[in-house]
PyMOL Python script that loads the backbone (N, CA, C, O; Angstrom):
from pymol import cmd

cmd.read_pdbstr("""\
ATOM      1  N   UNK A   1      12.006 -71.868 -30.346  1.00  0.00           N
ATOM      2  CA  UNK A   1      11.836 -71.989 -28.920  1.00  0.00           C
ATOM      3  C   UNK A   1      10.897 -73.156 -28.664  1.00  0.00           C
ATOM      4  O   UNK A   1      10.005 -73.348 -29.490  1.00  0.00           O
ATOM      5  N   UNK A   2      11.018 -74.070 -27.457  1.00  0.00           N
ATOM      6  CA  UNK A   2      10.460 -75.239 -27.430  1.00  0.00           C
ATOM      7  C   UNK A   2       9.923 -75.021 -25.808  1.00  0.00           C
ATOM      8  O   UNK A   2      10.544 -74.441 -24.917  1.00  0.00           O
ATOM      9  N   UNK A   3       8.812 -75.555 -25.727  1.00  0.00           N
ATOM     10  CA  UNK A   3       8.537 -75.700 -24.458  1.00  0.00           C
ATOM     11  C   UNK A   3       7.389 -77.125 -24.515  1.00  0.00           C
ATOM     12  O   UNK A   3       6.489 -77.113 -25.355  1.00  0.00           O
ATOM     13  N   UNK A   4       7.490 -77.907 -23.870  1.00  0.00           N
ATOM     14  CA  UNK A   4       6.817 -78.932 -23.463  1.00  0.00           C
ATOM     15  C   UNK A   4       6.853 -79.832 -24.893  1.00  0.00           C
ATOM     16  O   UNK A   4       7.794 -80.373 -25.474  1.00  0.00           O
ATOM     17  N   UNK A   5       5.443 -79.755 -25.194  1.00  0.00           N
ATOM     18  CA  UNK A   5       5.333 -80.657 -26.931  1.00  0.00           C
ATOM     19  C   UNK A   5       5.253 -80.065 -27.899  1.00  0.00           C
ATOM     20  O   UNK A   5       5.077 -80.666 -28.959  1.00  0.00           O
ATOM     21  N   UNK A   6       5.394 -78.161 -27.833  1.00  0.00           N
ATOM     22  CA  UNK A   6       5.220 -77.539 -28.574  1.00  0.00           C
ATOM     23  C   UNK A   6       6.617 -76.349 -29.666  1.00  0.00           C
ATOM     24  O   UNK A   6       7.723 -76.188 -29.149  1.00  0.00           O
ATOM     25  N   UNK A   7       6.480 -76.044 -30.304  1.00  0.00           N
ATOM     26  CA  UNK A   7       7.601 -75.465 -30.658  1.00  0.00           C
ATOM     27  C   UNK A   7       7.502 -74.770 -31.740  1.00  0.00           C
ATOM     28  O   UNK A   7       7.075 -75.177 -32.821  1.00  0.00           O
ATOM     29  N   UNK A   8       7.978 -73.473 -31.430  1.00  0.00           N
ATOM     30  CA  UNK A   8       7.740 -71.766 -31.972  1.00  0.00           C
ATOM     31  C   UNK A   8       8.650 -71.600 -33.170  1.00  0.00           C
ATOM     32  O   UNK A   8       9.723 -71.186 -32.731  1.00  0.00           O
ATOM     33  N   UNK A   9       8.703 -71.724 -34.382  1.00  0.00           N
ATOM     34  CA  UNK A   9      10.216 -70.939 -35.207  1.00  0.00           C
ATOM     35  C   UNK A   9       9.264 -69.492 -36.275  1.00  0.00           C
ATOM     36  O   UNK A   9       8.194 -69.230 -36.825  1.00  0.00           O
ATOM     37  N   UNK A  10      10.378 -69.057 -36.040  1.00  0.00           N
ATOM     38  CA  UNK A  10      10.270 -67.639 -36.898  1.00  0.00           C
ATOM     39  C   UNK A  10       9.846 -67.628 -37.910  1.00  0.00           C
ATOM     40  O   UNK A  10       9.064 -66.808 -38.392  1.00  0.00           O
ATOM     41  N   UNK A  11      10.318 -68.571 -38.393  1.00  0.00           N
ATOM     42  CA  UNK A  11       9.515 -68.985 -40.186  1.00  0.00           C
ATOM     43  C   UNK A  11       8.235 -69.588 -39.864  1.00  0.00           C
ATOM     44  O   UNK A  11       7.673 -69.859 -40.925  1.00  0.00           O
ATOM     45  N   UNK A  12       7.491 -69.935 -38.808  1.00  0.00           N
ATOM     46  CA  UNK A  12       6.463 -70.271 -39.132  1.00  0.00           C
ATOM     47  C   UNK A  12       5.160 -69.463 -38.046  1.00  0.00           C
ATOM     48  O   UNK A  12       3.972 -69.704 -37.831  1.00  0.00           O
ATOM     49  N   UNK A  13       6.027 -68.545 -37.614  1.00  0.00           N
ATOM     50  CA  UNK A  13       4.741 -67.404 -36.729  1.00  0.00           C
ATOM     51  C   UNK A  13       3.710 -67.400 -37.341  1.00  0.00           C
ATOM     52  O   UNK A  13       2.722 -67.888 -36.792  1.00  0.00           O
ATOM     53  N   UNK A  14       3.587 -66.782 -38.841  1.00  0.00           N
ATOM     54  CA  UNK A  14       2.400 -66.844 -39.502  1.00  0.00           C
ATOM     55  C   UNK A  14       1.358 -67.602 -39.624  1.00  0.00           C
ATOM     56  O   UNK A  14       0.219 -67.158 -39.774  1.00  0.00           O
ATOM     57  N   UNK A  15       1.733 -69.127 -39.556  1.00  0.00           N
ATOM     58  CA  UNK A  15       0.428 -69.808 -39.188  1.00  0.00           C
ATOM     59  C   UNK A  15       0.100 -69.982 -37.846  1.00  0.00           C
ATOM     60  O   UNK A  15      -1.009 -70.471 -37.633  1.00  0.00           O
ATOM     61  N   UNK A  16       1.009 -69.613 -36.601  1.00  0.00           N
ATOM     62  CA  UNK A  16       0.699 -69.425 -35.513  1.00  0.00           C
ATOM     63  C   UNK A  16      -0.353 -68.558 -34.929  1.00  0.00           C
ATOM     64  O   UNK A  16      -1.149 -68.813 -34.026  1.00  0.00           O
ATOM     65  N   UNK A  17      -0.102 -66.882 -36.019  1.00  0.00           N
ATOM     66  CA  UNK A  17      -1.424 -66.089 -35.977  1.00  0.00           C
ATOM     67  C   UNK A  17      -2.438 -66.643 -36.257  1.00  0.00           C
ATOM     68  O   UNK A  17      -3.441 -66.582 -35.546  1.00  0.00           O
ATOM     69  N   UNK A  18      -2.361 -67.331 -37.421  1.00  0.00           N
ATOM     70  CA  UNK A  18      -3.582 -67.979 -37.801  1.00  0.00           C
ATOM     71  C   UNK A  18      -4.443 -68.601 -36.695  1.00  0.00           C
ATOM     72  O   UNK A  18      -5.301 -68.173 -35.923  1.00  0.00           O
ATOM     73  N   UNK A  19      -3.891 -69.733 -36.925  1.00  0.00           N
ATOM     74  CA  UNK A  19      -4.312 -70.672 -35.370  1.00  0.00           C
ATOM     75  C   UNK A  19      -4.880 -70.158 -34.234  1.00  0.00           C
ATOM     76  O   UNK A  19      -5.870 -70.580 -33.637  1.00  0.00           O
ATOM     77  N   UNK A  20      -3.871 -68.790 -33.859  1.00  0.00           N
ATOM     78  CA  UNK A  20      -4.447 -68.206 -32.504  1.00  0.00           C
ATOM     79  C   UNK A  20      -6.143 -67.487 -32.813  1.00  0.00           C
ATOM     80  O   UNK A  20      -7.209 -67.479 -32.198  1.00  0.00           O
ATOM     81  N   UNK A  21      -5.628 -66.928 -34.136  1.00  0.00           N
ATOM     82  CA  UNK A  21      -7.172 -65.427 -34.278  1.00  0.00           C
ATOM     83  C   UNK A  21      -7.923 -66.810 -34.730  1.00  0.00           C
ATOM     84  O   UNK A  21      -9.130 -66.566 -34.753  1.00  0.00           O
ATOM     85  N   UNK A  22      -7.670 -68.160 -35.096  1.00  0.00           N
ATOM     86  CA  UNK A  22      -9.156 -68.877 -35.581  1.00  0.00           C
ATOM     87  C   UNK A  22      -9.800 -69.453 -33.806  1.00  0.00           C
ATOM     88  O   UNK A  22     -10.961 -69.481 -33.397  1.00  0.00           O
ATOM     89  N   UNK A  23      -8.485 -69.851 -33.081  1.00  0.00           N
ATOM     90  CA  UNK A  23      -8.675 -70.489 -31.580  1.00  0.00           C
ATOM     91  C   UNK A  23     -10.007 -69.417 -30.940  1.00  0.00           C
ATOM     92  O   UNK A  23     -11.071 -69.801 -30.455  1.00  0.00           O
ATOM     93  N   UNK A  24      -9.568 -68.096 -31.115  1.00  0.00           N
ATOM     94  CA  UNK A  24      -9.840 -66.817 -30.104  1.00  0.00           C
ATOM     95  C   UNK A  24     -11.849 -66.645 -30.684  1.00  0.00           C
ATOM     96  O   UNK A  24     -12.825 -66.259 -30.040  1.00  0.00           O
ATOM     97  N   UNK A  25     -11.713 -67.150 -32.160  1.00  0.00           N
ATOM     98  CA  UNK A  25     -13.169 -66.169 -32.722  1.00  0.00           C
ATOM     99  C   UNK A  25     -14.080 -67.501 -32.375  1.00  0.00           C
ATOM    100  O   UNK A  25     -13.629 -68.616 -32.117  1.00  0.00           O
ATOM    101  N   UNK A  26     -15.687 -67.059 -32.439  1.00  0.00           N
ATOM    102  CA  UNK A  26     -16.700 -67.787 -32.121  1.00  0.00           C
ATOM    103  C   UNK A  26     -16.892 -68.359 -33.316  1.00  0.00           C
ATOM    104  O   UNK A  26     -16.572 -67.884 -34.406  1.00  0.00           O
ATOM    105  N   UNK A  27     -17.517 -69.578 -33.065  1.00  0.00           N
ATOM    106  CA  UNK A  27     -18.344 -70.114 -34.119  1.00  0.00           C
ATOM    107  C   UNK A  27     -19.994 -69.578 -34.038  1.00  0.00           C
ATOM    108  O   UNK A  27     -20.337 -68.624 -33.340  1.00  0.00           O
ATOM    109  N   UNK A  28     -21.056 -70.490 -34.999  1.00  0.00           N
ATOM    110  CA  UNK A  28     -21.978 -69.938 -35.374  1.00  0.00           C
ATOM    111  C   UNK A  28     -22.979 -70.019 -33.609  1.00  0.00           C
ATOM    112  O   UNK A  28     -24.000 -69.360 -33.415  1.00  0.00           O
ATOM    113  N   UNK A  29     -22.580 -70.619 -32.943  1.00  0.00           N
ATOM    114  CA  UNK A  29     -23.625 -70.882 -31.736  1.00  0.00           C
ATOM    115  C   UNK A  29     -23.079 -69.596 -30.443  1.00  0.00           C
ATOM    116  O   UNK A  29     -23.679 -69.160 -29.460  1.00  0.00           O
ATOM    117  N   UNK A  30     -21.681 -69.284 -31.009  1.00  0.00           N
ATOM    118  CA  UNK A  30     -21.360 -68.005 -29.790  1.00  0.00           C
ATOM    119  C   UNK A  30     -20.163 -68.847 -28.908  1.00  0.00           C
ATOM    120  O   UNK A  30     -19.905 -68.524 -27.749  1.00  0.00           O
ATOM    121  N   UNK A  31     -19.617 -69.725 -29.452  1.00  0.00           N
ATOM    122  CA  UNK A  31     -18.416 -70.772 -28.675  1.00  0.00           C
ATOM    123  C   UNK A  31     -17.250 -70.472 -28.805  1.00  0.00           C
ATOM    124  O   UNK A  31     -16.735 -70.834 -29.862  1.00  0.00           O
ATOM    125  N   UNK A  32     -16.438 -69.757 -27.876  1.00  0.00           N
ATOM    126  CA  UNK A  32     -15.505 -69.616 -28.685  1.00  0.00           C
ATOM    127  C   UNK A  32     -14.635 -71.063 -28.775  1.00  0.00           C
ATOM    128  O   UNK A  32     -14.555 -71.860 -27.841  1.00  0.00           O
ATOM    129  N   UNK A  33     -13.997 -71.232 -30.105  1.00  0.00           N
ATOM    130  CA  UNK A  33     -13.603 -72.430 -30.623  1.00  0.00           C
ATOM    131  C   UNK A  33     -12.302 -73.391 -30.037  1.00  0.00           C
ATOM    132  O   UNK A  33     -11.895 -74.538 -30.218  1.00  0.00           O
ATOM    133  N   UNK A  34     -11.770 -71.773 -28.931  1.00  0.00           N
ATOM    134  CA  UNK A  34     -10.806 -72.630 -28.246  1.00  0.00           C
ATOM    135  C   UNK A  34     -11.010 -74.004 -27.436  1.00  0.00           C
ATOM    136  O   UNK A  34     -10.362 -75.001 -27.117  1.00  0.00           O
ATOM    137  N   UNK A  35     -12.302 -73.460 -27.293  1.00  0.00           N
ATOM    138  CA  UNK A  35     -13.328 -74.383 -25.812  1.00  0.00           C
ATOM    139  C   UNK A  35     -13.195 -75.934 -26.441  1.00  0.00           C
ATOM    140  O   UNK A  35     -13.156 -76.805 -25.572  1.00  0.00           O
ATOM    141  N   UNK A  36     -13.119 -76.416 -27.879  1.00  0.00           N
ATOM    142  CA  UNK A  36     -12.930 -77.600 -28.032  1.00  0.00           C
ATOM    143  C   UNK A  36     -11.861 -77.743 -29.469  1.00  0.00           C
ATOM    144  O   UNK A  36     -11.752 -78.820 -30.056  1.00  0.00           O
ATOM    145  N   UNK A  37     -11.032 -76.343 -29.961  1.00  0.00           N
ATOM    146  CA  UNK A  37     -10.684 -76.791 -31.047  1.00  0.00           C
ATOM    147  C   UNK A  37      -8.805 -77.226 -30.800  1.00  0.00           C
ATOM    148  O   UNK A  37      -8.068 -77.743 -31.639  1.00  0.00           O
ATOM    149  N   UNK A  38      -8.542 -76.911 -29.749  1.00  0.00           N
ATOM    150  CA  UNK A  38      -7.432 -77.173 -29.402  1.00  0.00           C
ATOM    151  C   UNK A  38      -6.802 -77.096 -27.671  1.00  0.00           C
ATOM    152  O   UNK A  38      -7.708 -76.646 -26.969  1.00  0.00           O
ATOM    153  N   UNK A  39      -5.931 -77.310 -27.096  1.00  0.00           N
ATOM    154  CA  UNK A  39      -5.439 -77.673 -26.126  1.00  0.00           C
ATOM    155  C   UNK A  39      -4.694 -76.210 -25.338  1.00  0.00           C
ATOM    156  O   UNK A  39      -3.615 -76.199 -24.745  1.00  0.00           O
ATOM    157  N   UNK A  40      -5.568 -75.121 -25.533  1.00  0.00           N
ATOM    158  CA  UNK A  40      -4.999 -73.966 -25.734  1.00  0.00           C
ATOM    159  C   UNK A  40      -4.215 -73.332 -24.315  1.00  0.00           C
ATOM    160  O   UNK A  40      -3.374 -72.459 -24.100  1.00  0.00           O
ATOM    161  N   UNK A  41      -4.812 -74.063 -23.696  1.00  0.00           N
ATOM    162  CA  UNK A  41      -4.457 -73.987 -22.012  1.00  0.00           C
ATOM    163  C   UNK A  41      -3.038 -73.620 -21.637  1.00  0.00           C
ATOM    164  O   UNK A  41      -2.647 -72.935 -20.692  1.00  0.00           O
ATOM    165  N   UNK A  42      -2.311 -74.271 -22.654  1.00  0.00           N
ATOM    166  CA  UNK A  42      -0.932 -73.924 -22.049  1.00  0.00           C
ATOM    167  C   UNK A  42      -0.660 -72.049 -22.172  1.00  0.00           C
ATOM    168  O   UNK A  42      -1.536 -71.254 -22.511  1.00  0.00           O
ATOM    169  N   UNK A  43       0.675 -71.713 -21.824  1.00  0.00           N
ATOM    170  CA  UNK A  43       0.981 -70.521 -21.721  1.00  0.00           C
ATOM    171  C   UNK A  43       2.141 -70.090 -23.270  1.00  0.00           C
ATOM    172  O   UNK A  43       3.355 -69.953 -23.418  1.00  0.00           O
ATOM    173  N   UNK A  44       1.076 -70.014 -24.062  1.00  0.00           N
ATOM    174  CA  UNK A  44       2.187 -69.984 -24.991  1.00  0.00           C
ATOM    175  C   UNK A  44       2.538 -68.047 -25.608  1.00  0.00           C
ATOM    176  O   UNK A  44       3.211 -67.706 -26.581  1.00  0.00           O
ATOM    177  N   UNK A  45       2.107 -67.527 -25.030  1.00  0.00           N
ATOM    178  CA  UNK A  45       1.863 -65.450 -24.683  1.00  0.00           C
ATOM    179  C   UNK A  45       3.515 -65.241 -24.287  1.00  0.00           C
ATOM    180  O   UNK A  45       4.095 -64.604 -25.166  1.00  0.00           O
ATOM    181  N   UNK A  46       3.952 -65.442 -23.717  1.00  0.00           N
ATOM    182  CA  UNK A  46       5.251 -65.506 -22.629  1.00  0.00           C
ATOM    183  C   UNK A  46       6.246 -66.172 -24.056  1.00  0.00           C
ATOM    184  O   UNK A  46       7.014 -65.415 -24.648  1.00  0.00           O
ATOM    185  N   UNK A  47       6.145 -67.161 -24.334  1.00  0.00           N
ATOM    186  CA  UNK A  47       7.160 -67.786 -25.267  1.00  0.00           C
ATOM    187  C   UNK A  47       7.296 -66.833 -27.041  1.00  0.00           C
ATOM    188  O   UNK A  47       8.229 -66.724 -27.837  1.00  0.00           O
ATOM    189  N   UNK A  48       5.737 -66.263 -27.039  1.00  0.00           N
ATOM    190  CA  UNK A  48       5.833 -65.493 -28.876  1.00  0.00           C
ATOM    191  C   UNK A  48       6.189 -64.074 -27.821  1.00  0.00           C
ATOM    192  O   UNK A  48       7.190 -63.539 -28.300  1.00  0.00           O
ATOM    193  N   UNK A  49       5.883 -63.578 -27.017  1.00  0.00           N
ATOM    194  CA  UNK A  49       6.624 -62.086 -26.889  1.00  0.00           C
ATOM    195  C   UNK A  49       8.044 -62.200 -26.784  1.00  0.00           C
ATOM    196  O   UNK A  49       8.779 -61.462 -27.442  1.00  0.00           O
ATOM    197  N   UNK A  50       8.615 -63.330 -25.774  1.00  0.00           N
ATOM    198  CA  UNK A  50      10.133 -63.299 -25.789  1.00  0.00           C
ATOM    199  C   UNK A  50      10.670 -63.303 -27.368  1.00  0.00           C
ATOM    200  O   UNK A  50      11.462 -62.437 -27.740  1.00  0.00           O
ATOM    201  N   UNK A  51      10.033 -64.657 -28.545  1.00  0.00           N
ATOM    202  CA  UNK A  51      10.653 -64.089 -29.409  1.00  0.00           C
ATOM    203  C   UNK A  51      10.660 -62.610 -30.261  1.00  0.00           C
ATOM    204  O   UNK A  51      11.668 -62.177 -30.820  1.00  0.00           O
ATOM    205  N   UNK A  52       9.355 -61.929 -30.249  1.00  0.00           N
ATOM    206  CA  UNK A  52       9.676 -60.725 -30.694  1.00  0.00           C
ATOM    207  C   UNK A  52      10.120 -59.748 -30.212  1.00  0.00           C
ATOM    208  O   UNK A  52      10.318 -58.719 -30.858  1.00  0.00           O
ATOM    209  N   UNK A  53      10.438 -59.928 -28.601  1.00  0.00           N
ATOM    210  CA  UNK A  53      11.726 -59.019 -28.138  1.00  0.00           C
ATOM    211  C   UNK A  53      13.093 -59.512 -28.482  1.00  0.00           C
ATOM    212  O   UNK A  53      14.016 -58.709 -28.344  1.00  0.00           O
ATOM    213  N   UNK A  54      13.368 -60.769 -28.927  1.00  0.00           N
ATOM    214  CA  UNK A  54      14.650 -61.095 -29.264  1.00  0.00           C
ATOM    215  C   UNK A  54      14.983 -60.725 -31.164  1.00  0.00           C
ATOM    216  O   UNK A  54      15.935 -60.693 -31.944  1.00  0.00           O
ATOM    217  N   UNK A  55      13.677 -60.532 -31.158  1.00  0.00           N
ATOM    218  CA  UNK A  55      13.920 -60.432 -33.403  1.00  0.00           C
ATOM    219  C   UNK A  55      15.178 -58.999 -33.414  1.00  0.00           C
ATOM    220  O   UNK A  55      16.202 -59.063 -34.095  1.00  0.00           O
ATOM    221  N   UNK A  56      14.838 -57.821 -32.556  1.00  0.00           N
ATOM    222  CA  UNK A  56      16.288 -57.287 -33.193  1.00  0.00           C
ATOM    223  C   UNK A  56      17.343 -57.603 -33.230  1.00  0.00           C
ATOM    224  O   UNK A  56      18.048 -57.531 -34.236  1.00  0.00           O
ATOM    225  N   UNK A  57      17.721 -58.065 -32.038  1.00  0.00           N
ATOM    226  CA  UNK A  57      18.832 -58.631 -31.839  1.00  0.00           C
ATOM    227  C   UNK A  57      19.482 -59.903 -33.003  1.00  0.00           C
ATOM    228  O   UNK A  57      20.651 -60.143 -33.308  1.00  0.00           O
ATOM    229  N   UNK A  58      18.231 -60.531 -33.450  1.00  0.00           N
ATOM    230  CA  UNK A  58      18.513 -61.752 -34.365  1.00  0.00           C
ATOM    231  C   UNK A  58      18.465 -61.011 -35.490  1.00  0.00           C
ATOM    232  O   UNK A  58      18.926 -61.755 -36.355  1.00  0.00           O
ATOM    233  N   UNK A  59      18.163 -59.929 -36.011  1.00  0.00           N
ATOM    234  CA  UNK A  59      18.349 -59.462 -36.931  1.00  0.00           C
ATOM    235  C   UNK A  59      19.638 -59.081 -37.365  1.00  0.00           C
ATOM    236  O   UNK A  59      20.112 -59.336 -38.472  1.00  0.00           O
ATOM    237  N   UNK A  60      20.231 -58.408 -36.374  1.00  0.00           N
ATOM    238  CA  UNK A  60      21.277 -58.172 -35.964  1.00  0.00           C
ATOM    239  C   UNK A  60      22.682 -59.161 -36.493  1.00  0.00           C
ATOM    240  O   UNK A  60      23.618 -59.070 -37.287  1.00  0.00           O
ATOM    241  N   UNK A  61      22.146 -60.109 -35.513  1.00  0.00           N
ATOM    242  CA  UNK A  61      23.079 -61.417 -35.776  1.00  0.00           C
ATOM    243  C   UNK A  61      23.230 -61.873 -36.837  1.00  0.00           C
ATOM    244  O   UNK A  61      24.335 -62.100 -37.331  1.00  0.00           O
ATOM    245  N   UNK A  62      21.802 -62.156 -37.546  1.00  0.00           N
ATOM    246  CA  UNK A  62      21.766 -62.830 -38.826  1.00  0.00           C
ATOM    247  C   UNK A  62      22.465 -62.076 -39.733  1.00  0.00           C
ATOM    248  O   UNK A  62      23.096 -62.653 -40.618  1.00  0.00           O
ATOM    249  N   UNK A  63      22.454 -60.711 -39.647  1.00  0.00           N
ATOM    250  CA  UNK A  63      23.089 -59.692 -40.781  1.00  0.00           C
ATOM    251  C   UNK A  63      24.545 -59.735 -40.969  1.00  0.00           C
ATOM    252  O   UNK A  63      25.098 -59.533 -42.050  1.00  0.00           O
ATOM    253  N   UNK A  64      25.281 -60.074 -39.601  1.00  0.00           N
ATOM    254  CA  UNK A  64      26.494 -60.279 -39.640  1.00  0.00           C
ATOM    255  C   UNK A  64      27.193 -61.625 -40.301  1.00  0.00           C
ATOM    256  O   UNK A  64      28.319 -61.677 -40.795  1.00  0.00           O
ATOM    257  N   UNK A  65      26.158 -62.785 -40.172  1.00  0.00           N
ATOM    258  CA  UNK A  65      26.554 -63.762 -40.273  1.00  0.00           C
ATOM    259  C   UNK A  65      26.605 -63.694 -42.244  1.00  0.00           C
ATOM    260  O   UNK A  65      27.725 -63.955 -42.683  1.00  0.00           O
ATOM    261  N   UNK A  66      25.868 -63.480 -42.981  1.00  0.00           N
ATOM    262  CA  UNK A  66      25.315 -62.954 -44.514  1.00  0.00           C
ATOM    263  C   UNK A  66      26.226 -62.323 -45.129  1.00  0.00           C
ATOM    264  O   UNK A  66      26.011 -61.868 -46.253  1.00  0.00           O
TER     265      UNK A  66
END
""", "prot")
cmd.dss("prot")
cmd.show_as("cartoon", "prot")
cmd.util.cbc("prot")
cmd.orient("prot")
């Protein structure tokens, strides 16, 4: 899924968690790191739930296709 400059695939959610739980936690002064470690502003909540309401369905699909 693509929106603006950014873009979501299934194979790579995992470092997406990453990214988010390092964006979300403080550093040593009490900052949280979003405040300068990335561009976090956009709405990217809306784009990872649609895909994990769509994973059964792609499960689905993919199984047929195999």
């Amino acid at each position: 899924m693509t929106t603006g400059g950014h873009i979501w695939m299934y194979e790579a959610l995992h470092l997406t968690e990453i990214s988010r739980a390092y964006d979300n936690s403080m550093d040593k002064e009490g900052v949280v790191r979003s405040d300068y470690s990335t561009n976090e502003t956009h709405v990217a909540d809306r784009q990872i739930i649609r895909m994990m309401l769509a994973l059964p369905d792609l499960v689905l699909i993919r199984g047929e296709m195999y």
